[in-house]
C-alpha positions in Angstrom: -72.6 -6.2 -72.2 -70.3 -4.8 -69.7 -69.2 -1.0 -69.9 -66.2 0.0 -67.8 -64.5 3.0 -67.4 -60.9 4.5 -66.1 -61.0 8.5 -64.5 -57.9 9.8 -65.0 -57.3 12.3 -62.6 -54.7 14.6 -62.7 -52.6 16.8 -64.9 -53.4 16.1 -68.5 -49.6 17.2 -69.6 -48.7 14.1 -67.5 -51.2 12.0 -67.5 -51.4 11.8 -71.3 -48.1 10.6 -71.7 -49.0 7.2 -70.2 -51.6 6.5 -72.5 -51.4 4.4 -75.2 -52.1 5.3 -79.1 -56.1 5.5 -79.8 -57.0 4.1 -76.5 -59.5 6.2 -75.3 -63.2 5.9 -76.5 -64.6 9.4 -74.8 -62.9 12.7 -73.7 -64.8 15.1 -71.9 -62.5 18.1 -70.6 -63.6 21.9 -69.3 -59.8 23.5 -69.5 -59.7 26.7 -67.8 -60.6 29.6 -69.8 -58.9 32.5 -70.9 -57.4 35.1 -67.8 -60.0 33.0 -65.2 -59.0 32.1 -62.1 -56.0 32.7 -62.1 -55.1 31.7 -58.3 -55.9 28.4 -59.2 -54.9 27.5 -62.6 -52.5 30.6 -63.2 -54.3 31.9 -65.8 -53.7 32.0 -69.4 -54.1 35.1 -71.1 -56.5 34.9 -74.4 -53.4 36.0 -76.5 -51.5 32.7 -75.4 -54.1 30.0 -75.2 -54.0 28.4 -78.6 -50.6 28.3 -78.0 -50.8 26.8 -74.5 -53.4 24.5 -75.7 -52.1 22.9 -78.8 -49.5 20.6 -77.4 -52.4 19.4 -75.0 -55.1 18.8 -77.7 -52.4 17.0 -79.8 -51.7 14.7 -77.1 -55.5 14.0 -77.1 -55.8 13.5 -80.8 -52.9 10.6 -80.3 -54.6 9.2 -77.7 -58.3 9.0 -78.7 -59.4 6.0 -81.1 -60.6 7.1 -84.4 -64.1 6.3 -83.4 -64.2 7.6 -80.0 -65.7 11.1 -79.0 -64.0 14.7 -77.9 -66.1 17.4 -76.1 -64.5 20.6 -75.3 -66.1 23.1 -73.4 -64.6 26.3 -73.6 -66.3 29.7 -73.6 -64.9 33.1 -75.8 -63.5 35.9 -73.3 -65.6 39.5 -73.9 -62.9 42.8 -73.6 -64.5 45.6 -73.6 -67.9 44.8 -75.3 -65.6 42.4 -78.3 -65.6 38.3 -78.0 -62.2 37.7 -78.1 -61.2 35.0 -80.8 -59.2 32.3 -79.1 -61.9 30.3 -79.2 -62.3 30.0 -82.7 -58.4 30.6 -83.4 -58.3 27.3 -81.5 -60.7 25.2 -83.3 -59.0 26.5 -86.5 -55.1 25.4 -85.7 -57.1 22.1 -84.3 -58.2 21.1 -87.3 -54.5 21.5 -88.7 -53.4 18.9 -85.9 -56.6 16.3 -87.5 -59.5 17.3 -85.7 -63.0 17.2 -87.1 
């Protein structure tokens, strides 16, 4: 049996869109977290992520077959000595857009 594999390197807001429908059998992606380096990425502050990271985990749903495999990793923000919730506000308006 021969396994293959494509890296797509890049954007994902771009690089998704030239994906085909359930075409992708594994999706591994570390997006940056909440107010963390912010030089770099920006920054998105805990009270926007969801928001900013909907339209990018939609884009993954479309694109992942229905047997393939997602692994987020993504870690809660602490503000003075309270876990934010973004994390779990995500996984919640996720599972609206079909995830399991």
């Amino acid at each position: 049996m021969e396994i293959t594999a494509d890296i797509y390197h890049g954007d994902s807001a771009e690089q998704l869109k030239l994906l085909p429908n359930d075409s992708i059998d594994l999706i591994i992606t570390s997006p940056p977290y909440a107010d963390q380096r912010k030089n770099t990425y920006g920054g998105i502050h805990h009270d926007k992520y969801v928001e900013w990271f909907l339209p990018i985990s939609a884009q993954l749903l479309r694109v992942l077959k229905p047997t393939g495999t997602f692994v987020l990793n993504i870690k809660e923000k602490v503000i003075k000595g309270e876990r934010s919730t973004y994390v779990i506000e995500l996984i919640l308006e996720m599972r609206k857009q079909g995830w399991l």
